[in-house]
C-alpha positions in Angstrom: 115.7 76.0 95.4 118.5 76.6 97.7 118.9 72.8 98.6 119.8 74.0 102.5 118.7 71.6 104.8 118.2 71.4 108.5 122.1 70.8 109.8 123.3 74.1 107.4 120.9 76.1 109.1 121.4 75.2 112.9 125.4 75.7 111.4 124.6 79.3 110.2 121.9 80.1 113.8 125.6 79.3 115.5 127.9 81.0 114.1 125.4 84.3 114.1 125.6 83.8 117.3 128.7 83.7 118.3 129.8 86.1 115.6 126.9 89.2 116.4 126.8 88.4 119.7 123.2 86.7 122.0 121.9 90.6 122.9 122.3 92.4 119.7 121.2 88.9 117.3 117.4 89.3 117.5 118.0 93.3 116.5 119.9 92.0 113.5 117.5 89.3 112.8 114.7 91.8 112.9 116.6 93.9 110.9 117.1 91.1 107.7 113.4 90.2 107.5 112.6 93.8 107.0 115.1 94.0 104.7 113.8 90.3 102.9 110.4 92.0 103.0 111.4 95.1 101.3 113.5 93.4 98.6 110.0 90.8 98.0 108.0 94.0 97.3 110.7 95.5 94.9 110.6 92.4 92.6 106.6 92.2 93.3 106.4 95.8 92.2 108.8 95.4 89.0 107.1 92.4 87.9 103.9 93.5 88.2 105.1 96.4 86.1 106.8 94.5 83.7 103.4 92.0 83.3 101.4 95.3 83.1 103.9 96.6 79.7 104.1 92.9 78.1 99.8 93.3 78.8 99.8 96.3 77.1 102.2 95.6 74.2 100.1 92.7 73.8 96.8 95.0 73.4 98.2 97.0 71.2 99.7 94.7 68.6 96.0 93.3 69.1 94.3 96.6 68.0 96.8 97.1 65.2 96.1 93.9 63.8 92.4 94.0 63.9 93.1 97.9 62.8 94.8 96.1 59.5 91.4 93.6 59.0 89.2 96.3 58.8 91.4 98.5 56.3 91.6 95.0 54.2 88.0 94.7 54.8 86.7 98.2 53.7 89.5 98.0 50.8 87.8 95.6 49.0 85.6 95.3 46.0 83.4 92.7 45.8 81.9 93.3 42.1 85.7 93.6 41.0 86.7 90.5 43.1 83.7 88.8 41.0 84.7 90.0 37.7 88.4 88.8 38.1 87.4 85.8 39.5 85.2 85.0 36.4 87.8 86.4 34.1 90.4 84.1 35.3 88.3 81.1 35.2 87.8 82.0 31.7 91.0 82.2 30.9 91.8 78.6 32.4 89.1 76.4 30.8 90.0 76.3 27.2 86.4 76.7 25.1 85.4 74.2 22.7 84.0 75.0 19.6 80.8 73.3 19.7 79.8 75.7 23.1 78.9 79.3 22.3 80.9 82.1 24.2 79.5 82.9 27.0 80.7 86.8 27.3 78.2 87.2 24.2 74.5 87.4 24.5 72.8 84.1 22.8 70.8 85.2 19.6 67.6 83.7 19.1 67.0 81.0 17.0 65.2 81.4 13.4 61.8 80.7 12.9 60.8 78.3 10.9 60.2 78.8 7.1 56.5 79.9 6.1 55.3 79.9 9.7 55.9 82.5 12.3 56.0 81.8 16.1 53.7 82.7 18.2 55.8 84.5 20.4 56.8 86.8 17.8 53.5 87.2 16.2 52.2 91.2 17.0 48.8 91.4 19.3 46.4 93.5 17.4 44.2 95.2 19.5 40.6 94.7 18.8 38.5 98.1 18.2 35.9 98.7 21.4 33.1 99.2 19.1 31.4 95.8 20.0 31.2 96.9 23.3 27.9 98.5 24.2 27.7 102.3 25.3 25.8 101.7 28.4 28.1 99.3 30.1 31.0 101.5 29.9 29.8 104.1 32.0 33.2 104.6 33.7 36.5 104.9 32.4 39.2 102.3 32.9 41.8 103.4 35.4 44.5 105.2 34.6 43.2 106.3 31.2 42.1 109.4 29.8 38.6 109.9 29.4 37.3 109.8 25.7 35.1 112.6 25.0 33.8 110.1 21.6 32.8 107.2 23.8 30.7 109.5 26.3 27.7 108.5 26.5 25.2 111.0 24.4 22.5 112.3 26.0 19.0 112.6 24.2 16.4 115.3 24.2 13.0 113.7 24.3 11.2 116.8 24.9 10.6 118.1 21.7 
Protein backbone atom coordinates (compact mmCIF):
# COMPACT_ATOMS: atom_id res chain seq x y z
CA UNK A 1 0.00 0.00 0.00
CA UNK A 2 2.45 2.35 1.35
CA UNK A 3 5.39 0.76 -0.84
CA UNK A 4 7.91 1.38 2.45
CA UNK A 5 10.36 -1.08 2.64
CA UNK A 6 12.94 -2.25 5.07
CA UNK A 7 15.89 0.61 4.73
CA UNK A 8 12.91 3.63 5.10
CA UNK A 9 11.96 2.09 8.18
CA UNK A 10 15.38 1.41 9.99
CA UNK A 11 15.80 5.46 8.49
CA UNK A 12 12.56 6.61 10.34
CA UNK A 13 13.51 3.98 13.94
CA UNK A 14 16.85 6.46 13.74
CA UNK A 15 15.84 9.51 13.41
CA UNK A 16 13.00 8.81 16.29
CA UNK A 17 15.57 8.15 18.13
CA UNK A 18 17.72 10.68 17.98
CA UNK A 19 14.91 13.22 17.63
CA UNK A 20 12.56 11.96 20.95
CA UNK A 21 15.25 10.87 22.70
CA UNK A 22 16.31 6.50 23.88
CA UNK A 23 14.28 6.99 27.52
CA UNK A 24 11.13 8.74 26.46
CA UNK A 25 10.86 6.60 22.64
CA UNK A 26 9.14 3.48 23.94
CA UNK A 27 6.52 6.01 25.95
CA UNK A 28 5.86 7.63 22.54
CA UNK A 29 5.90 4.39 20.70
CA UNK A 30 3.34 3.09 23.18
CA UNK A 31 1.55 6.05 22.84
CA UNK A 32 1.07 5.84 18.58
CA UNK A 33 -0.20 2.26 18.60
CA UNK A 34 -2.95 3.23 21.05
CA UNK A 35 -3.53 5.96 19.06
CA UNK A 36 -3.31 3.43 15.53
CA UNK A 37 -5.69 1.27 17.59
CA UNK A 38 -8.19 3.82 18.31
CA UNK A 39 -8.23 5.40 14.86
CA UNK A 40 -8.79 1.26 13.44
CA UNK A 41 -11.92 1.12 15.58
CA UNK A 42 -13.25 4.60 14.46
CA UNK A 43 -13.26 3.48 10.81
CA UNK A 44 -14.38 -0.21 11.94
CA UNK A 45 -17.26 1.44 13.77
CA UNK A 46 -18.28 3.93 10.85
CA UNK A 47 -18.14 1.28 8.32
CA UNK A 48 -19.96 -1.07 10.01
CA UNK A 49 -22.54 1.73 10.38
CA UNK A 50 -22.47 2.76 7.07
CA UNK A 51 -22.78 -1.25 5.81
CA UNK A 52 -25.64 -1.45 8.39
CA UNK A 53 -27.66 1.97 6.47
CA UNK A 54 -26.67 0.71 2.73
CA UNK A 55 -28.25 -2.99 4.42
CA UNK A 56 -31.18 -1.29 5.38
CA UNK A 57 -31.77 0.94 2.41
CA UNK A 58 -31.40 -2.06 0.51
CA UNK A 59 -34.35 -3.82 2.69
CA UNK A 60 -36.48 -1.34 2.28
CA UNK A 61 -36.38 -0.58 -1.39
CA UNK A 62 -36.83 -4.52 -1.28
CA UNK A 63 -40.19 -4.28 0.60
CA UNK A 64 -41.41 -1.40 -1.39
CA UNK A 65 -40.91 -3.17 -4.49
CA UNK A 66 -42.50 -6.36 -3.49
CA UNK A 67 -45.08 -3.80 -1.67
CA UNK A 68 -45.71 -2.53 -5.54
CA UNK A 69 -46.20 -6.53 -6.87
CA UNK A 70 -48.74 -7.19 -4.64
CA UNK A 71 -50.88 -3.86 -5.29
CA UNK A 72 -50.37 -4.89 -9.17
CA UNK A 73 -51.28 -8.29 -8.17
CA UNK A 74 -54.58 -7.61 -6.17
CA UNK A 75 -55.36 -4.75 -8.95
CA UNK A 76 -56.06 -6.94 -11.44
CA UNK A 77 -58.95 -8.41 -13.15
CA UNK A 78 -58.66 -11.56 -14.72
CA UNK A 79 -62.23 -11.84 -16.43
CA UNK A 80 -61.51 -8.26 -17.80
CA UNK A 81 -57.92 -9.12 -18.80
CA UNK A 82 -59.79 -12.10 -20.69
CA UNK A 83 -62.31 -10.10 -22.31
CA UNK A 84 -59.77 -7.53 -23.74
CA UNK A 85 -57.56 -10.00 -24.70
CA UNK A 86 -60.34 -11.76 -26.87
CA UNK A 87 -61.55 -8.41 -27.98
CA UNK A 88 -58.32 -7.39 -29.34
CA UNK A 89 -57.69 -10.56 -31.12
CA UNK A 90 -60.88 -9.92 -32.68
CA UNK A 91 -60.15 -6.90 -33.81
CA UNK A 92 -56.77 -8.07 -35.46
CA UNK A 93 -57.92 -11.20 -37.49
CA UNK A 94 -60.04 -9.81 -40.23
CA UNK A 95 -63.29 -12.40 -40.62
CA UNK A 96 -64.08 -13.89 -43.75
CA UNK A 97 -67.28 -14.19 -44.92
CA UNK A 98 -67.65 -17.81 -45.37
CA UNK A 99 -67.06 -18.21 -41.17
CA UNK A 100 -69.96 -17.17 -38.94
CA UNK A 101 -69.30 -14.58 -36.12
CA UNK A 102 -68.31 -15.92 -33.37
CA UNK A 103 -69.72 -13.13 -30.76
CA UNK A 104 -73.28 -14.62 -31.99
CA UNK A 105 -74.82 -17.76 -30.84
CA UNK A 106 -74.96 -20.44 -33.90
CA UNK A 107 -78.71 -21.08 -34.86
CA UNK A 108 -79.61 -24.49 -35.56
CA UNK A 109 -79.82 -25.86 -38.74
CA UNK A 110 -83.46 -26.53 -40.49
CA UNK A 111 -84.94 -29.75 -40.57
CA UNK A 112 -85.40 -31.34 -43.40
CA UNK A 113 -88.66 -30.92 -45.44
CA UNK A 114 -91.64 -33.49 -44.53
CA UNK A 115 -89.53 -35.19 -41.86
CA UNK A 116 -88.86 -34.00 -38.42
CA UNK A 117 -85.70 -34.88 -36.29
CA UNK A 118 -85.69 -36.89 -33.75
CA UNK A 119 -84.22 -34.69 -31.46
CA UNK A 120 -86.91 -32.22 -31.84
CA UNK A 121 -89.70 -34.62 -31.87
CA UNK A 122 -91.91 -34.18 -28.31
CA UNK A 123 -91.82 -37.41 -25.81
CA UNK A 124 -95.49 -38.26 -25.10
CA UNK A 125 -95.79 -39.76 -21.99
CA UNK A 126 -97.58 -43.00 -22.06
CA UNK A 127 -100.78 -43.18 -19.55
CA UNK A 128 -99.99 -45.74 -16.40
CA UNK A 129 -103.09 -47.55 -17.04
CA UNK A 130 -101.30 -50.74 -18.41
CA UNK A 131 -99.65 -51.00 -15.34
CA UNK A 132 -101.34 -53.35 -12.91
CA UNK A 133 -102.79 -52.04 -9.44
CA UNK A 134 -101.09 -54.53 -7.29
CA UNK A 135 -97.51 -53.89 -8.44
CA UNK A 136 -97.55 -50.33 -7.62
CA UNK A 137 -98.09 -50.58 -4.09
CA UNK A 138 -95.59 -47.71 -3.37
CA UNK A 139 -95.28 -44.42 -4.77
CA UNK A 140 -92.34 -43.40 -6.83
CA UNK A 141 -90.06 -41.03 -4.94
CA UNK A 142 -90.42 -37.75 -4.79
CA UNK A 143 -94.00 -37.79 -6.07
CA UNK A 144 -97.19 -37.08 -4.54
CA UNK A 145 -99.27 -39.85 -3.74
CA UNK A 146 -102.43 -40.26 -6.01
CA UNK A 147 -105.38 -40.83 -4.08
CA UNK A 148 -107.05 -42.52 -7.79
CA UNK A 149 -104.26 -45.04 -8.13
CA UNK A 150 -104.67 -46.36 -4.37
CA UNK A 151 -105.29 -49.46 -4.24
CA UNK A 152 -109.34 -50.11 -3.35
CA UNK A 153 -109.99 -52.13 -0.77
CA UNK A 154 -112.99 -54.74 -1.06
CA UNK A 155 -115.54 -55.78 1.45
CA UNK A 156 -116.14 -59.56 1.14
CA UNK A 157 -118.15 -59.76 4.13
CA UNK A 158 -121.45 -59.07 3.04
Amino acid sequence: MFDIGWTELLMIACVAIIVVGPKDLPRMLRSLGQTIGKMRRLSREFQSTFNDALREAEREADILDMKKQVEEIGNTNPLGDLKKSIEDDFKAKPRTSGTPDPAQPASKPAAPTGAASVSETPEVSKPEATKPAAASSAPAPGSAPDPAAAPVAEDNKA
